[in-house]
DRENVEXRO-772234 format. One line per 8 residues: number of its first residue (from 1); their letters; for each residue z, y, x of N, C-alpha, C, O. Coordinates in steps of 0.2 Angstrom, whole numbers. Layout:
NUM> A> Z:Y:X:Z:Y:X:Z:Y:X:Z:Y:X; ...
# end
This chain:
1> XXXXXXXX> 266:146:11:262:141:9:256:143:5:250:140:5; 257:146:1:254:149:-5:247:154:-2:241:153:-3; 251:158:2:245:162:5:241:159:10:235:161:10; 244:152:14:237:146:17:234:146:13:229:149:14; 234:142:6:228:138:3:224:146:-2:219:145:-4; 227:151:-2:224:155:-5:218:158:0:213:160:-2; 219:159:8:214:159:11:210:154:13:205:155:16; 212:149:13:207:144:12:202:143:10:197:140:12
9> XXXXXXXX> 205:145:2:201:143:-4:195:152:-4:193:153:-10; 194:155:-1:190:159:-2:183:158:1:181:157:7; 180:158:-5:172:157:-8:169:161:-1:171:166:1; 164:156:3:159:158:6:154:164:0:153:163:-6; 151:167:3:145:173:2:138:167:0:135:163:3; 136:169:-5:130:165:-7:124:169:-4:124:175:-3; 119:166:-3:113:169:1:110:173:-4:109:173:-10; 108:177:-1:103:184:-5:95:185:-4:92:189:-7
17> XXXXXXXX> 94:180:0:87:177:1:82:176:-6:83:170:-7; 79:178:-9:74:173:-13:69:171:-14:64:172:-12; 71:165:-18:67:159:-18:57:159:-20:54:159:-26; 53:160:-15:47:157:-15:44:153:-19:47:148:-18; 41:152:-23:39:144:-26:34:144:-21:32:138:-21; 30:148:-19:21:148:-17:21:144:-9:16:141:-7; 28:145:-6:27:144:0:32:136:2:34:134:7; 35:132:-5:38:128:-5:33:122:-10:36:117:-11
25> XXXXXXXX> 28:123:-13:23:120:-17:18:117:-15:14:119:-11; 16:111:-18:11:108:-14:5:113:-17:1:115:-12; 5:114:-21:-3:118:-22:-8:114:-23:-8:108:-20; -13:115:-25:-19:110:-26:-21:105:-20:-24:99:-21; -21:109:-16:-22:105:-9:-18:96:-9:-21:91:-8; -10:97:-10:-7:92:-9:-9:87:-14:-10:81:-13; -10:90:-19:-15:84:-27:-20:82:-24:-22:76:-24; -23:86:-19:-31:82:-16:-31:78:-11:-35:74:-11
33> XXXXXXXX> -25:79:-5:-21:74:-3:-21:69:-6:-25:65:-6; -14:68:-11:-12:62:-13:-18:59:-15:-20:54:-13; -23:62:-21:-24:57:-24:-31:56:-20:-36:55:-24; -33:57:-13:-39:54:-8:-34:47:-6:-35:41:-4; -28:51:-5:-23:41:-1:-25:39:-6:-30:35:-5; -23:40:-13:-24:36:-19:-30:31:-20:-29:25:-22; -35:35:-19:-41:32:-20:-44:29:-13:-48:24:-14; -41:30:-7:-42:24:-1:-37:18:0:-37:14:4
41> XXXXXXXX> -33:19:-5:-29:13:-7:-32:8:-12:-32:2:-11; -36:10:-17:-38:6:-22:-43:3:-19:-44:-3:-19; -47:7:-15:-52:4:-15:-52:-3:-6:-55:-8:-5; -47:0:-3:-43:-5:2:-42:-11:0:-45:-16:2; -39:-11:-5:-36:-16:-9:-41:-20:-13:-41:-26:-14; -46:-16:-15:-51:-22:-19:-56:-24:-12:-57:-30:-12; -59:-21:-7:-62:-23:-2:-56:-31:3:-59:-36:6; -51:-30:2:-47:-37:5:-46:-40:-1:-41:-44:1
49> XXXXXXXX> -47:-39:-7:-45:-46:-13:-55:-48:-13:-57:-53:-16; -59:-44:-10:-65:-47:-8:-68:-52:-4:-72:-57:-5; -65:-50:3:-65:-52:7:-60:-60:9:-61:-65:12; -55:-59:4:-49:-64:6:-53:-70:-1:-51:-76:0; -56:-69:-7:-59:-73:-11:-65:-74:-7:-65:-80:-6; -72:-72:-3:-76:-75:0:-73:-79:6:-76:-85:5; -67:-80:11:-65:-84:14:-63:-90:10:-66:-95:11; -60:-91:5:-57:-95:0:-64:-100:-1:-63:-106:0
57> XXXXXXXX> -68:-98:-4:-76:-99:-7:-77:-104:-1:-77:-110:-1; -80:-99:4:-80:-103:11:-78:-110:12:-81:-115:11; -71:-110:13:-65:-114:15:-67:-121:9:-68:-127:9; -67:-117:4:-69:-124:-4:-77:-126:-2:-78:-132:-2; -82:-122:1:-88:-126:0:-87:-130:9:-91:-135:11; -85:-128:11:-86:-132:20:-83:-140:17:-86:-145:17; -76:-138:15:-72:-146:12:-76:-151:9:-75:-157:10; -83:-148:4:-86:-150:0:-91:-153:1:-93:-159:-1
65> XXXXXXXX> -94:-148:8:-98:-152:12:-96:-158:16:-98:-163:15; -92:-157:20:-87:-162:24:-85:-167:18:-88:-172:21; -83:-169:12:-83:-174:9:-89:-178:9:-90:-183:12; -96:-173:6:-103:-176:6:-103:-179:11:-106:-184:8; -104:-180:17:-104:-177:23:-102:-185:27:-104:-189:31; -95:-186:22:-91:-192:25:-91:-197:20:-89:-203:22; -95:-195:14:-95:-200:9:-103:-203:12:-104:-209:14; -109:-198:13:-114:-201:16:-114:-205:23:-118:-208:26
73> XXXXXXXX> -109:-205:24:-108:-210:33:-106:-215:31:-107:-220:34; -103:-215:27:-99:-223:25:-103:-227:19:-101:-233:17; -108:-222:17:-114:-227:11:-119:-228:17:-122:-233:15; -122:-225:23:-127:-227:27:-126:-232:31:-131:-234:34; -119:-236:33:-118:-242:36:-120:-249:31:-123:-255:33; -118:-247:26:-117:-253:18:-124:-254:15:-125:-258:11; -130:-248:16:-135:-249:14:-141:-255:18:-145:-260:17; -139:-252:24:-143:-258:28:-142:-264:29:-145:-268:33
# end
């Protein structure tokens, strides 16, 4: 039983290959990458918090006019 687990337990061989850093690294290219997503995110993001506050603006002044709008129809009956 002894001699089972004694071959069992033998150590696989470790690789003798060495390790790269040059060919596993982003290198400057990946920094210019990331931070172009980086920078078409930011600016993403400020173009629809623009976009979605002009809509808003909109929406407040059409209401505002339609108030006006409904408040003068119902003073043009009563002044006649």
């Amino acid at each position: 039983m002894t001699a089972l687990f004694a071959a069992l337990a033998t150590p696989s061989p470790t690789p003798t290959s060495t390790f790269d850093a040059d060919l596993v690294s982003p290198t400057w290219v990946g920094f210019v990458f990331t931070f172009a997503v980086a920078i078409a995110v930011v600016l993403l993001i400020l173009d629809m918090t623009r976009r979605i506050r002009r809509v808003r603006y909109r929406g407040e002044v059409r209401e505002k006019l339609d108030a006006e709008a409904a408040a003068s129809d119902t003073a043009l009956p009563e002044d006649r």
